[in-house]
C-alpha positions as CSV (number, residue, x, y, z in Angstrom):
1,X,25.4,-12.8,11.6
2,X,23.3,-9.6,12.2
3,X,25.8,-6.7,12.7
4,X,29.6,-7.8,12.2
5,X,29.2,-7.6,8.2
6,X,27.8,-4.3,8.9
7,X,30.4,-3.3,11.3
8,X,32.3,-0.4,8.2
9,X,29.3,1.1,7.5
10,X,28.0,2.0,11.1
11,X,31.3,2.6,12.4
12,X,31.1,6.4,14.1
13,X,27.1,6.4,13.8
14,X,25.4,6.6,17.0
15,X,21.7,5.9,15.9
16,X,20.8,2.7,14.5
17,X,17.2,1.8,12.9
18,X,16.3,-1.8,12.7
19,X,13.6,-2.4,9.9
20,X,13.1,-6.3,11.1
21,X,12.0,-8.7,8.5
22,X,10.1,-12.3,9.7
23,X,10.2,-13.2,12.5
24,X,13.2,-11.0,13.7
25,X,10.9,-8.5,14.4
26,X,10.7,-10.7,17.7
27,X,14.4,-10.0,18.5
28,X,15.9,-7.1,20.4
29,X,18.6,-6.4,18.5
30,X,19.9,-4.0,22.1
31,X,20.9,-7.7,23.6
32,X,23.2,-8.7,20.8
33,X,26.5,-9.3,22.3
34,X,29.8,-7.6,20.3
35,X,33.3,-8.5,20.2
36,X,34.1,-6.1,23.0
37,X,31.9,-8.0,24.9
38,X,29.1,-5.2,25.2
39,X,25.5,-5.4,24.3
40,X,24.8,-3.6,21.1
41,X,22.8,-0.7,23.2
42,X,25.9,0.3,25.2
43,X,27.0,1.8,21.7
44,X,24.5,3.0,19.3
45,X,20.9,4.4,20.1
46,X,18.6,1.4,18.7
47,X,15.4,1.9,17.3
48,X,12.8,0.3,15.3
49,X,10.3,0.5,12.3
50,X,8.1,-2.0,10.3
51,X,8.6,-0.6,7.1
52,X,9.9,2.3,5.0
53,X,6.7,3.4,4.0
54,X,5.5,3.5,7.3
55,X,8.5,5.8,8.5
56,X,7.9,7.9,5.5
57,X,3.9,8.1,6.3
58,X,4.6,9.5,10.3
59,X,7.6,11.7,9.6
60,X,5.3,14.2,7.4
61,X,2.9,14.4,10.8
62,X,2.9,17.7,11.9
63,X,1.3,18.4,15.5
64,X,0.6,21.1,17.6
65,X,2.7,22.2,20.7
66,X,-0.4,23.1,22.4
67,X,-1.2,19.9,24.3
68,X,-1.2,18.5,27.6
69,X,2.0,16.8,28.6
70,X,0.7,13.0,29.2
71,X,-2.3,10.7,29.9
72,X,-2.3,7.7,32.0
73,X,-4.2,4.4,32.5
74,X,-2.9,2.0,35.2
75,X,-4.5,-0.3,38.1
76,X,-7.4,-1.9,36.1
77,X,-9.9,-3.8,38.0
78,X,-9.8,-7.4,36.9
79,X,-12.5,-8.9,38.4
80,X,-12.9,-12.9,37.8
81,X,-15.3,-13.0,34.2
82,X,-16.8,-16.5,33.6
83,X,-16.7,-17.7,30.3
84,X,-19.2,-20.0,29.7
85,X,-17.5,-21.1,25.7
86,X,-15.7,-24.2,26.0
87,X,-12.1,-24.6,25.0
88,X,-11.3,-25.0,21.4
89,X,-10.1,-28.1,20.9
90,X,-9.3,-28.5,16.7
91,X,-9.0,-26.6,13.6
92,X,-12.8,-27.2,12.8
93,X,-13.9,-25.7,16.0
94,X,-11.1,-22.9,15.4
95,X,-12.6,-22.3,11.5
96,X,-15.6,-22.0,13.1
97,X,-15.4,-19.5,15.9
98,X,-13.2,-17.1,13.3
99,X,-16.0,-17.2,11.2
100,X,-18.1,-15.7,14.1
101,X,-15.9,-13.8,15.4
102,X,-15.6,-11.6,11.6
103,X,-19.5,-11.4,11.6
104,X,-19.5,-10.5,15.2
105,X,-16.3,-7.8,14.8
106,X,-18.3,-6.5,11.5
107,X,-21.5,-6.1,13.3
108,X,-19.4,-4.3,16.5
109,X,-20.8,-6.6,18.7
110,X,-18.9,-7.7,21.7
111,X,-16.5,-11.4,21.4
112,X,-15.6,-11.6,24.7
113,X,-16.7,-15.3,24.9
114,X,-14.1,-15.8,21.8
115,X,-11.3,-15.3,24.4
116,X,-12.8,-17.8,27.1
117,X,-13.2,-20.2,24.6
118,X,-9.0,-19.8,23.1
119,X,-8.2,-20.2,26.8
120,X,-7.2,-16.2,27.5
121,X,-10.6,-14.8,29.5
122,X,-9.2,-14.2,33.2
123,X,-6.7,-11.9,34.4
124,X,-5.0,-10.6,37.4
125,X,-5.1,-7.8,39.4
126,X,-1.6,-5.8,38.3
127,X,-1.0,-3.4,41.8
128,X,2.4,-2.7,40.5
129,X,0.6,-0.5,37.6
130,X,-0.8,1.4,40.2
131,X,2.3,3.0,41.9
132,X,3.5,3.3,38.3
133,X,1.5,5.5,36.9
134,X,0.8,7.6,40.4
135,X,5.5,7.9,40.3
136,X,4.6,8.9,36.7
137,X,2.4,11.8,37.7
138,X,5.0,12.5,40.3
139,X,7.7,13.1,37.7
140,X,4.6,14.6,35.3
141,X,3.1,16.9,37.3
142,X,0.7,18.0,34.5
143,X,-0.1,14.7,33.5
144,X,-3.7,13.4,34.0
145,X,-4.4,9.8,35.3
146,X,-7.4,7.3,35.4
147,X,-6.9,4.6,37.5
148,X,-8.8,1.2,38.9
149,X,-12.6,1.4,37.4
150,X,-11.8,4.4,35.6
151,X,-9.6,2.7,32.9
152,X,-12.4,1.3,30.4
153,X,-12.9,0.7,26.9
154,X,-15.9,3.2,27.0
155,X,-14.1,6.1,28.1
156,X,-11.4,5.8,26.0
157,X,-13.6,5.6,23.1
158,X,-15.7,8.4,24.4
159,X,-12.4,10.5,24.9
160,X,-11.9,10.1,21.4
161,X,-15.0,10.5,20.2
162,X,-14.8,14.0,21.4
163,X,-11.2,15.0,20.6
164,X,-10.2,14.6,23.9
165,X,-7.6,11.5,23.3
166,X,-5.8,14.2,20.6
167,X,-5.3,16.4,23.0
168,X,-1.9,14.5,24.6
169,X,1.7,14.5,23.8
170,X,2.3,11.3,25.1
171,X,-0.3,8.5,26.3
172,X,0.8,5.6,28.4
173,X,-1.0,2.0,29.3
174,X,-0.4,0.5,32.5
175,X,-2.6,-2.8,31.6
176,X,-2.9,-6.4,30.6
177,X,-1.7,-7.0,26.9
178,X,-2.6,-9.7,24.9
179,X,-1.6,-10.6,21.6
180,X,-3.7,-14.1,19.2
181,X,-1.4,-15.2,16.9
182,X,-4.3,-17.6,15.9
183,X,-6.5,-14.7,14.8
184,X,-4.5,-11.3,15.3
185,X,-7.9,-9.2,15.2
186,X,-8.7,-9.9,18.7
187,X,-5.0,-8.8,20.0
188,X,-6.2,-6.0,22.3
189,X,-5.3,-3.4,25.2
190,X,-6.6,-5.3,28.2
191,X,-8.4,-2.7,30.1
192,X,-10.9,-2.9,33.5
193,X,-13.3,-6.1,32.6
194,X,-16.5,-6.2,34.6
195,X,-19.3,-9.1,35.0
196,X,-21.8,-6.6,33.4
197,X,-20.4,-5.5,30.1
198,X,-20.8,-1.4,29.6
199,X,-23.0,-1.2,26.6
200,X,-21.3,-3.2,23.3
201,X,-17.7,-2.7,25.2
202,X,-16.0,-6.0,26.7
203,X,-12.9,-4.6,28.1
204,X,-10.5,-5.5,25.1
205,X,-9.3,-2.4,22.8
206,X,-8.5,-4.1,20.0
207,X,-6.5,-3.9,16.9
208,X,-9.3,-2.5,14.5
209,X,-10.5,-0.4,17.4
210,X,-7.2,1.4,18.1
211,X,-6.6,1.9,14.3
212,X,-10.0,4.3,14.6
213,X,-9.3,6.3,17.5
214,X,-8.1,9.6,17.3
215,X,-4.6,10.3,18.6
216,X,-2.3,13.0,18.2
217,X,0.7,11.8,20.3
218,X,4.5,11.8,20.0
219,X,4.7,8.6,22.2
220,X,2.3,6.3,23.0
221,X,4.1,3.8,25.9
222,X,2.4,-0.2,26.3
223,X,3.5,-0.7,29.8
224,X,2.4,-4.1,28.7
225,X,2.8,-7.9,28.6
226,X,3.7,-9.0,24.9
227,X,2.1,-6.3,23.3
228,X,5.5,-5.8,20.5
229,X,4.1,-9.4,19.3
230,X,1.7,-10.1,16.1
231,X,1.4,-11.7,12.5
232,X,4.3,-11.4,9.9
233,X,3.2,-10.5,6.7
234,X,5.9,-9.8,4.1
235,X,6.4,-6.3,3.4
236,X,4.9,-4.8,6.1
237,X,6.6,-6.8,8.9
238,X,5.0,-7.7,11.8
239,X,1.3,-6.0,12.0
240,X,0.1,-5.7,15.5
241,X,-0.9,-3.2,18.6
242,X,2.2,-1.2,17.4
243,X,0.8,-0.6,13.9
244,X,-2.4,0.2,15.1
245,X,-1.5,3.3,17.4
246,X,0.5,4.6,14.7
247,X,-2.1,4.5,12.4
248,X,-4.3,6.0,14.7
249,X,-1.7,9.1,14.8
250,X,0.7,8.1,17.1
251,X,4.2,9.0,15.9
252,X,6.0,6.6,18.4
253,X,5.3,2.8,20.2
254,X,7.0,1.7,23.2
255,X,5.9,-2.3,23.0
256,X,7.1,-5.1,24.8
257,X,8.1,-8.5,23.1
258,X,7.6,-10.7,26.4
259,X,5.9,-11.0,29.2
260,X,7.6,-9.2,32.1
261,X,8.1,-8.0,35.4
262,X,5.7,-5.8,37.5
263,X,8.6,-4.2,39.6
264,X,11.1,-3.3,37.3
265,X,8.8,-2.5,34.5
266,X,7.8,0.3,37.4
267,X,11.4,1.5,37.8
268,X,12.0,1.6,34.5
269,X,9.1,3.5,33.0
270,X,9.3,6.2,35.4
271,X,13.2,6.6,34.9
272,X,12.5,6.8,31.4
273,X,10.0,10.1,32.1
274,X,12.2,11.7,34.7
275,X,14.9,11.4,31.9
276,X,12.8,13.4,28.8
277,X,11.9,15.8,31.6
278,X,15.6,16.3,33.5
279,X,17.2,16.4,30.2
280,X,15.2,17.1,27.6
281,X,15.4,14.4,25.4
282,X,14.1,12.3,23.0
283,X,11.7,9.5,24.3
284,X,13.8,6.8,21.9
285,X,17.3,8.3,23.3
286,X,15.9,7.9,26.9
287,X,14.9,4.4,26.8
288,X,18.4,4.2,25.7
289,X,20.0,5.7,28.5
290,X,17.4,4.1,31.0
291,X,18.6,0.2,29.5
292,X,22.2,1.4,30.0
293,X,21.6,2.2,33.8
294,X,20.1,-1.2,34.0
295,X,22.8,-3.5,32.4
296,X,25.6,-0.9,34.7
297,X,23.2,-2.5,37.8
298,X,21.9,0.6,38.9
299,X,18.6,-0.9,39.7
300,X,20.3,-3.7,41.5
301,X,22.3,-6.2,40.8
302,X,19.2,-8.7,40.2
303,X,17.8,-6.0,37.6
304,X,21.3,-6.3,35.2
305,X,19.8,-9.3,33.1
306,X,18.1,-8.2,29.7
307,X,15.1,-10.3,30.8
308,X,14.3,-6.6,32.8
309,X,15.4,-4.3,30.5
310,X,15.1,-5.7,26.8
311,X,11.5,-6.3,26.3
312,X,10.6,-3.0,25.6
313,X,11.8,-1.6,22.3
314,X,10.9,1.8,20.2
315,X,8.9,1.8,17.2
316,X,8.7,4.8,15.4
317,X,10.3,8.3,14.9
């Protein structure tokens, strides 16, 4: 349905860019199964992008060589925040908190209680993010790396605030991810969360937060649970975290479109850097290659299943 009608045209091309409409901007198009019996990303590089306009607006980015080679976030403190909000239970109650939750976003005040009261306010502990991003400095050597209480809304922002954040080639996320369909403002980067909020900051990096941050990256990687997902609006595809880093200057989004697996997730991110660095490629045509050594069982046997390997698709140039 997808492909076969467009088998002439992208016969001998090695690169394909999906520009998904609705609510196939939920599918990875790598799993789609041929007539020789391969997945689609055993032959062509795959790649995504919401919209034309939006390829056209990062393609005329122009960045400097001059920056550091990565920055890294992994092994969050989650520690057990009680919600006091009780559940929302109908679409009056839901009307309601959305209109408090605009007055609240507008006056940059913290909604943390929102999430207790939509039934997404605890989290666990993620040790697997840990070793990831320490392998990651292993491949990286220049890389720079904030782990456990270090990785907080506040010193991101700060890091911005004083041109810091721009400073990176590629920035990756070793956290939570969390993505409300019912009210896609309050789809965040779910960083350290604490019993005592830091100042106005409640550990969520939001959509409207990440749009506003200054970034200067090639790649920006969501080592994430879910965070490919969003709202479809027609034209513009599906408008999420993705679409937020690149309008905050990333020129590349590494998303995931379900939630998935701590160890392999590991093993796969850090095969994707020691790829760009062995060989000197593109981020995009490394994922590739990485997926590939997945589905020939490199990884193990268990690891072969796209469930491992197909969450995490490219957005960008």
């Amino acid at each position: 349905l997808l492909i076969k009608p467009m088998e002439g045209q992208i016969k001998g091309k090695k690169n394909i860019i999906i520009v998904p409409d609705g609510i196939l901007a939920f599918v990875p198009f790598e799993t789609l199964i041929g007539g020789n019996g391969k997945y689609l990303v055993e032959d062509f590089h795959v790649s995504y992008v919401q919209s034309m306009g939006i390829r056209e607006f990062v393609s005329e980015r122009r960045y400097s060589e001059n920056r550091k080679p990565l920055l890294a976030f992994g092994g969050a403190v989650y520690d057990e925040v009680v919600y006091n909000e009780e559940m929302i239970k109908n679409e009056t109650q839901l009307a309601f908190l959305k209109r408090n939750i605009y007055t609240d976003l507008e006056n940059k005040r913290s909604v943390s209680n929102a999430y207790g009261a939509l039934g997404v306010g605890t989290w666990n502990n993620l040790p697997g993010t840990l070793n990831e991003v320490r392998n990651i400095k292993n491949v990286i050597k220049r890389a720079d790396v904030f782990t456990g209480s270090n990785v907080t809304e506040k010193g991101i922002k700060g890091f911005s605030k004083i041109r810091k954040l721009s400073d990176y080639k590629v920035i990756h996320f070793a956290t939570h991810g969390l993505v409300v369909p019912e009210m896609p403002e309050l789809s965040a980067v779910v960083l350290s969360q604490f019993e005592k909020e830091q100042g106005k900051e409640d550990g969520y990096l939001r959509m409207g937060e990440i749009a506003e941050l200054d970034i200067k990256a090639d790649f920006v990687s969501l080592s994430a649970c879910e965070t490919g997902l969003g709202k479809i609006y027609g034209g513009e595809g599906v408008v999420g975290l993705t679409q937020s880093f690149l309008l905050a200057g990333a020129n590349a989004v590494s998303v995931s479109l379900w939630q998935v697996a701590d160890e392999s997730t590991s093993q796969f991110m850090v095969s994707m850097y020691d790829r760009v660095q062995d060989k000197d490629i593109s981020y995009a045509d490394a994922m590739t290659e990485v997926k590939r050594r997945f589905i020939s069982g490199d990884f193990g046997e268990e690891y072969k299943a796209p469930f491992y390997w197909a969450p995490f698709v490219y957005y960008g140039n």
